[in-house]
C-alpha positions as CSV (number, residue, x, y, z in Angstrom):
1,X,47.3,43.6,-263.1
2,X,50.7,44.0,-263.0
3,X,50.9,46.1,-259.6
4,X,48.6,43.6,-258.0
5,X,51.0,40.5,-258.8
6,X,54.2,43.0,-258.0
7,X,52.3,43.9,-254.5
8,X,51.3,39.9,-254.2
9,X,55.0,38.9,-254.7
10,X,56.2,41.2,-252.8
11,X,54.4,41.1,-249.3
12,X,55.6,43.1,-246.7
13,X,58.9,44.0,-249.0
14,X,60.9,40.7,-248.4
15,X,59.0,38.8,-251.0
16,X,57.0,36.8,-248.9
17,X,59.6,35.4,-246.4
18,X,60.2,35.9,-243.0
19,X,63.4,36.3,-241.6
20,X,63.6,35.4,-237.9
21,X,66.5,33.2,-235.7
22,X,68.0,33.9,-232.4
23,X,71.4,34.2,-230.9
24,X,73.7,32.6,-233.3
25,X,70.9,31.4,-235.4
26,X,69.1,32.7,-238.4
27,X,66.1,31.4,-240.2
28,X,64.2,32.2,-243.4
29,X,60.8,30.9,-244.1
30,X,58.2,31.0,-246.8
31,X,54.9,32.9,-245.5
32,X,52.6,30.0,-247.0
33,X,52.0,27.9,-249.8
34,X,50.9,30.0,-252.6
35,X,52.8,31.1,-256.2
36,X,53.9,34.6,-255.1
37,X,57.0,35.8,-253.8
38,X,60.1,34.1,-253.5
39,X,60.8,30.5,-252.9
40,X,64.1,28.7,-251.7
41,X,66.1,26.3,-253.3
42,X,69.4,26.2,-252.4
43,X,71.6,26.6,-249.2
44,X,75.3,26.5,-249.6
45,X,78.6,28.1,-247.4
46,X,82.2,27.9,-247.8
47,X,82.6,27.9,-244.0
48,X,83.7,24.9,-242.0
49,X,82.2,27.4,-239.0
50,X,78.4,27.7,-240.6
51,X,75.9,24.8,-240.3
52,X,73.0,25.1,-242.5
53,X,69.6,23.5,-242.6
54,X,68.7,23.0,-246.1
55,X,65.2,23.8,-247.5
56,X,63.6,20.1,-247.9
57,X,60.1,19.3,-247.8
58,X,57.1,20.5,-249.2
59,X,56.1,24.2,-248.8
60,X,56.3,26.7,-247.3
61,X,60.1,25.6,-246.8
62,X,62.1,27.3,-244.9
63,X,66.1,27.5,-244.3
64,X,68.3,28.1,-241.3
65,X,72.3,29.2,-241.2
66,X,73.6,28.8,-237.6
67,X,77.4,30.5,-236.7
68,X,78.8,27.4,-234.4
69,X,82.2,29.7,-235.1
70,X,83.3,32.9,-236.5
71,X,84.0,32.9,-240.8
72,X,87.3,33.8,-241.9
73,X,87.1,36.8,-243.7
74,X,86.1,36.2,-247.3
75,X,84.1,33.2,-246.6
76,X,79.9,33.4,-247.2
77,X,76.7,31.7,-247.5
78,X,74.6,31.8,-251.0
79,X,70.8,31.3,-251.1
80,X,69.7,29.6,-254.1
81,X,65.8,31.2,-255.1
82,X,63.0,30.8,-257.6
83,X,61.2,33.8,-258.8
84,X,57.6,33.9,-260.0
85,X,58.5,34.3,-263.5
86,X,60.2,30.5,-263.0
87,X,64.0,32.0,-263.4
88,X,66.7,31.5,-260.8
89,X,68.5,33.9,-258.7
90,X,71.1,33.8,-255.9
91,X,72.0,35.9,-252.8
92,X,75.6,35.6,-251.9
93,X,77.1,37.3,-248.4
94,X,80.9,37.1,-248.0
95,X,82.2,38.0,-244.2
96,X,84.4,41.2,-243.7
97,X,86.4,42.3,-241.0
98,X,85.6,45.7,-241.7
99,X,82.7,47.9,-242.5
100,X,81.0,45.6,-244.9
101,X,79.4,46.6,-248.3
102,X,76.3,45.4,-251.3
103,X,76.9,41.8,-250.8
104,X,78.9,41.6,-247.1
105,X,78.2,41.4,-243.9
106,X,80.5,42.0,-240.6
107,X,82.5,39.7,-238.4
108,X,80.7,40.6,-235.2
109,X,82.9,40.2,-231.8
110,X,80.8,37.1,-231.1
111,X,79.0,34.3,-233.2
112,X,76.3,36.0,-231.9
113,X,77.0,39.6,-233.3
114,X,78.1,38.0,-236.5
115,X,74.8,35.8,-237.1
116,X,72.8,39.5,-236.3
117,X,74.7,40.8,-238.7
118,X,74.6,38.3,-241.1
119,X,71.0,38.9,-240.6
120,X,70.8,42.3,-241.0
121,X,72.8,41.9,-244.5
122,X,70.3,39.4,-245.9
123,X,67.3,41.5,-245.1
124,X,68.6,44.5,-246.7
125,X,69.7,41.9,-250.1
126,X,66.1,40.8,-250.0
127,X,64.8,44.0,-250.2
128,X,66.7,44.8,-252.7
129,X,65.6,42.3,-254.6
130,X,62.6,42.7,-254.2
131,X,62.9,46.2,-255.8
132,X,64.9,44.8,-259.0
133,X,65.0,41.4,-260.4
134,X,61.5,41.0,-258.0
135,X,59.7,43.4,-259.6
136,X,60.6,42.7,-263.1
137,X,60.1,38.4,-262.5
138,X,56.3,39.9,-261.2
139,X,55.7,41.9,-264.5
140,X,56.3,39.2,-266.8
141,X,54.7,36.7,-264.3
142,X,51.8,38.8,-264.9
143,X,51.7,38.8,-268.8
144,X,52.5,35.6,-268.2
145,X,48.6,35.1,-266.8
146,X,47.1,38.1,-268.8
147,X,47.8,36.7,-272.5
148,X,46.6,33.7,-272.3
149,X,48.7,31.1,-274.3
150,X,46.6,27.7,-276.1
151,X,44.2,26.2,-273.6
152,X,44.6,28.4,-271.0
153,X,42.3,31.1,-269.4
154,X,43.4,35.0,-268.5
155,X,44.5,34.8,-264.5
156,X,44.7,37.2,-262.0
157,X,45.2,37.6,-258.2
158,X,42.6,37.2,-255.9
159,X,42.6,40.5,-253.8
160,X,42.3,42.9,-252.3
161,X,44.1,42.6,-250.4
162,X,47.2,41.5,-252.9
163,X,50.1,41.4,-250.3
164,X,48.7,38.7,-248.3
165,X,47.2,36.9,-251.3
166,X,47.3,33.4,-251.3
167,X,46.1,32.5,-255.2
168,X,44.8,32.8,-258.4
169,X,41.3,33.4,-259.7
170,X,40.1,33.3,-263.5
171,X,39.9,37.0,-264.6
172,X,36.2,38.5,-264.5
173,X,34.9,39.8,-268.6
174,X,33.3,42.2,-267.1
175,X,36.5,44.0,-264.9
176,X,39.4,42.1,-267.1
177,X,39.7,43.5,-270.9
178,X,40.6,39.8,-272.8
179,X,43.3,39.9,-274.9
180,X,42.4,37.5,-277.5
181,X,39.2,36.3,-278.4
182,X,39.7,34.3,-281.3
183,X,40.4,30.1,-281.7
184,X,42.0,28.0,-279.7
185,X,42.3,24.5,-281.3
186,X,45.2,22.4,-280.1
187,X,46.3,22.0,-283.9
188,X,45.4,25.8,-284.9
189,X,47.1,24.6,-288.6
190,X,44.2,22.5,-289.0
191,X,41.6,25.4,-287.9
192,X,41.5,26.8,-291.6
193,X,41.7,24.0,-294.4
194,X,40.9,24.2,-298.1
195,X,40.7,21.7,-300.4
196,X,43.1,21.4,-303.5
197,X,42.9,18.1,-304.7
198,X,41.0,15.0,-305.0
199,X,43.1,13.8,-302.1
200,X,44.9,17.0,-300.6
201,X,44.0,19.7,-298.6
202,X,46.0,22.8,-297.3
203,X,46.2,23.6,-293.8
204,X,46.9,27.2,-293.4
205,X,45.1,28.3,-290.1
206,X,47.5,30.3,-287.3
207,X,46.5,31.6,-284.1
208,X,48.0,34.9,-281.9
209,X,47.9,32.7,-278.7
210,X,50.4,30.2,-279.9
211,X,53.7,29.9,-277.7
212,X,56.0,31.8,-280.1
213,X,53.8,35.2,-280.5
214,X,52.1,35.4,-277.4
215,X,55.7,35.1,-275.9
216,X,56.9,37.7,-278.1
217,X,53.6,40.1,-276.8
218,X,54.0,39.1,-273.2
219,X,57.7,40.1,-273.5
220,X,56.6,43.5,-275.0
221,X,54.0,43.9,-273.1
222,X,56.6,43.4,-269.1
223,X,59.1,46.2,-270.9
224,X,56.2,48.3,-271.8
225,X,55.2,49.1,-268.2
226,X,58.1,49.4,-267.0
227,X,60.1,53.1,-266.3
228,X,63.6,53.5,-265.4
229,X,64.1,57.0,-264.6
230,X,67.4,58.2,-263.4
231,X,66.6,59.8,-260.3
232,X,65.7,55.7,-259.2
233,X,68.4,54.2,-258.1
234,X,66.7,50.7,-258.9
235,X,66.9,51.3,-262.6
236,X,69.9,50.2,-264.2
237,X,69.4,46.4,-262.1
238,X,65.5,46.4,-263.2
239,X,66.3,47.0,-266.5
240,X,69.3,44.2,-266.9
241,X,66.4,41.7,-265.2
242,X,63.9,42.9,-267.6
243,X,66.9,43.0,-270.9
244,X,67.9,39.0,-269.4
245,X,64.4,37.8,-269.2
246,X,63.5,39.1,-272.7
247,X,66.8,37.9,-274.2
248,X,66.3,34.4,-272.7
249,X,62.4,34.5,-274.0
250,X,63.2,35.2,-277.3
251,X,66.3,33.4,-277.9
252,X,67.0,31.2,-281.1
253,X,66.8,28.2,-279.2
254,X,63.5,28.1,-278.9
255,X,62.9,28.1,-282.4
256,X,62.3,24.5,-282.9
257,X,59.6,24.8,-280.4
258,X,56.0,24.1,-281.3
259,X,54.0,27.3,-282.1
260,X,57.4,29.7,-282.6
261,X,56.8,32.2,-284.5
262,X,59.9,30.6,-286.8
263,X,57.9,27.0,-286.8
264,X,54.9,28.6,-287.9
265,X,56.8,30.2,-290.6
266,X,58.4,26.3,-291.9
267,X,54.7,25.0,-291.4
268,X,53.1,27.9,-293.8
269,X,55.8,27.4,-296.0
270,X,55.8,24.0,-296.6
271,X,51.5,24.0,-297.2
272,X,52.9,27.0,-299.8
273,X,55.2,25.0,-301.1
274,X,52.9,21.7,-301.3
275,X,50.1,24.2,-302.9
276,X,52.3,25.1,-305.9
277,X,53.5,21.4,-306.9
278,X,49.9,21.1,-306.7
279,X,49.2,23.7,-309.1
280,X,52.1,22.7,-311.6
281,X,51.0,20.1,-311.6
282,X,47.3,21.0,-312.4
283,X,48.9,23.0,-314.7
284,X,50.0,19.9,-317.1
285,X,46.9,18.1,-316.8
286,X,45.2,21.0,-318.1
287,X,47.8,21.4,-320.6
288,X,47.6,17.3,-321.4
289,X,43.6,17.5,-322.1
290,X,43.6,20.6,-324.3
291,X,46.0,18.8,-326.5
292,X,43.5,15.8,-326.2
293,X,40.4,18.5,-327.1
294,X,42.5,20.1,-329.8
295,X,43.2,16.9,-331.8
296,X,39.6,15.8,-331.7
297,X,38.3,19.4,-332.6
298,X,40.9,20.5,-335.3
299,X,41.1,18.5,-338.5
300,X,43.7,19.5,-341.4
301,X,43.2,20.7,-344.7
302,X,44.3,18.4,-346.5
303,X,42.4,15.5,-344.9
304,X,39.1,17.2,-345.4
305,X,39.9,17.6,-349.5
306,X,40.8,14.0,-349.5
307,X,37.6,13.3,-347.0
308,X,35.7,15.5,-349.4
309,X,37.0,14.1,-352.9
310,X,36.6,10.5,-352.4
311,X,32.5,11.4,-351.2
312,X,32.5,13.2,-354.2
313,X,33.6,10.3,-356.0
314,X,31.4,8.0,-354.1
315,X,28.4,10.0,-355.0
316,X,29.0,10.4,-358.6
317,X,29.4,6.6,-358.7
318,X,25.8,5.7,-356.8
319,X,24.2,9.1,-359.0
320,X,25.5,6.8,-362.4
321,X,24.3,3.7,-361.0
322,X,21.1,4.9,-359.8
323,X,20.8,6.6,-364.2
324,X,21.5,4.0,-365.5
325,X,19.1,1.6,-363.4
326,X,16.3,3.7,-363.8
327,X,16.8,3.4,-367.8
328,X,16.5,-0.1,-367.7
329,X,13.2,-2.0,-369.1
330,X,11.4,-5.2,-370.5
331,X,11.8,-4.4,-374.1
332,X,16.2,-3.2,-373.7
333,X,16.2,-6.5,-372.0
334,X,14.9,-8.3,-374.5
């Protein structure tokens, strides 16, 4: 999945734009209106000698820089672009005299030479892009689409072919493994309840596809297939994009974020924490209604002699009566 977004991004190695202009002109154009590849944003130069054209408009956008005069050495044009993971990069090309290097481009003899140039710089910053900070915004674009966050379904690129693709389909069960196959309530707290009062209940449900841990698997899952062998002179800059995107994913700030993986942990706590004042307090009622059953059920000693003695005393007194009743007669009367 991730070499068909890469190849979808990518295009023919430019990442989707076409470079094109004539004599003292150069242009750069989005291939289409689609979420792969590239987009511009910005267009700025520090040369009084360089119009631009800005990128305005709905897509595909596209750009132009035309050389009404030659730069002074030192002065440049910066392209402001979007990648498909949503992040932000820039391609900045300073004029030389000399022979130019990463980053420059030559003061030709003519505004025509230097606008060719100019041109020739670009496409090679492109491509390099396109093999760095590209590649890794495609891979975590990708995971992106694969694990599926709350609400949302798995995505891939419709293809073959991928380099010309033009959209997003919903991934097939059958040729797609999904990721997670478990709830997907908007309140996932709420998903798994039990009830521990008359009028409380705990809330104690959690989901993997909530923002905070299916952000920390899509992050491991875009440095996972990744490789940075030595002999590749692309691997030091893929892995610093891959390092940034990861370290900007997982940053503190997004703590306070619904469904982090630090919110969750507050949420759980504070249904732990309601859950034991609950039990306390259970605790004392309990504790309150066996002293109630304990004074009903246990009697002391002392009042059951006394109890005891004065129905002793009441019986002798009825037995007496009773004697001397039944003695009585006509004739002791008389």
């Amino acid at each position: 999945i991730v070499s068909e977004r890469t190849a979808a991004d990518l295009g023919d190695g430019l990442g989707r734009l076409t470079l094109g202009g004539a004599a003292n002109a150069v242009t750069l154009t989005e291939d289409g209106t689609h979420p792969f590849g590239l987009k511009l944003s910005t267009l700025t130069t520090t040369s009084a000698g360089i119009s631009l054209t800005q990128p305005t408009g709905t897509p595909p956008q596209s750009l132009g820089v035309t050389f009404n005069a030659q730069p002074v050495a030192g002065e440049g044009v910066t392209i402001g672009l979007t990648l498909p993971d949503g992040s932000s990069e820039g391609i900045t090309l300073k004029a030389v005299v000399g022979t130019p290097g990463r980053g420059e481009f030559q003061i030709g003899a003519d505004a025509n030479a230097t606008a060719a140039n100019f041109s020739a710089a670009l496409n090679t910053a492109l491509t390099e892009m396109g093999s760095t900070k590209l590649a890794a915004a495609s891979a975590f674009a990708a995971a992106d689409n694969f694990f599926n966050g709350q609400g949302r379904g798995v995505m891939r690129v419709d293809g073959p072919p991928f380099n010309t693709a033009t959209g997003l389909i919903a991934a097939d069960p059958a040729t797609t493994v999904m990721w997670y196959q478990g709830g997907d309530d908007a309140n996932p707290r709420q998903s798994v309840t039990s009830k521990i009062d008359e009028s409380a209940t705990a809330a104690y449900g959690v989901q993997a596809n909530e923002s905070g841990i299916v952000q920390l698997v899509r992050s491991l899952a875009a440095v996972a297939v990744q490789s940075f062998p030595s002999a590749d002179g692309t691997s030091k800059e893929r892995f610093d994009a891959v390092a940034t995107r990861n370290i900007s994913r997982l940053a503190e700030s997004h703590n306070s974020e619904p469904g982090s993986i630090e919110m969750i942990s507050v949420e759980l706590g504070n249904t732990q924490a309601t859950v034991a004042n609950i039990s306390e307090r259970h605790k004392n009622y309990s504790a309150t209604l066996q002293q109630v059953l304990s004074d009903i059920e246990t009697v002391p000693k002392e009042d059951v002699a006394m109890e005891l003695l004065a129905l002793q005393t009441r019986l002798t007194a009825s037995y007496q009566a009773m004697s001397m009743v039944s003695q009585l007669s006509l004739v002791n009367y008389m």
